[in-house]
C-alpha angles and dihedrals in degrees: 000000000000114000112215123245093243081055083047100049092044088063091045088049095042088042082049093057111048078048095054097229117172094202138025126207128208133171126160124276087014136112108257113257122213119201101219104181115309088345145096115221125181123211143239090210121123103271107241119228133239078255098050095046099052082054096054082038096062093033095066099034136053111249099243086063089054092047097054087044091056090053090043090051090048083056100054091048094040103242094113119061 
């Protein structure tokens, strides 16, 4: 059974939090970091994929934000006049 990325990112956060980390990292296809205090600390927890994290990504904000940070990203990268 497949267990779904929001499922996934409840644990990290829950895992975050008994550790006391201030920030969590997360990229594509990488073991999740945690900054706790003044360390990086890189996690046992399952890597999410570019899929899983689109999914996490339009479950927690409304699609015109993740519109206008898709153009925002083309920019920066310099594939969007």
């Amino acid at each position: 059974m497949k267990t779904n990325a929001r499922e996934l990112l409840d644990n990290l956060l829950q895992d975050a939090f008994d550790k006391k980390a201030r920030v969590v990292y997360l990229l594509p296809d990488e073991p999740p970091v945690f900054r706790i205090a003044d360390a990086l600390e890189r996690c046992e927890h399952q890597v999410f994929s570019s899929e899983q994290m689109a999914e996490i990504a339009t479950t927690l904000f409304p699609q015109e934000k993740l519109d206008k940070l898709g153009v925002e990203m083309a920019k920066l990268v310099g594939i969007y006049n």
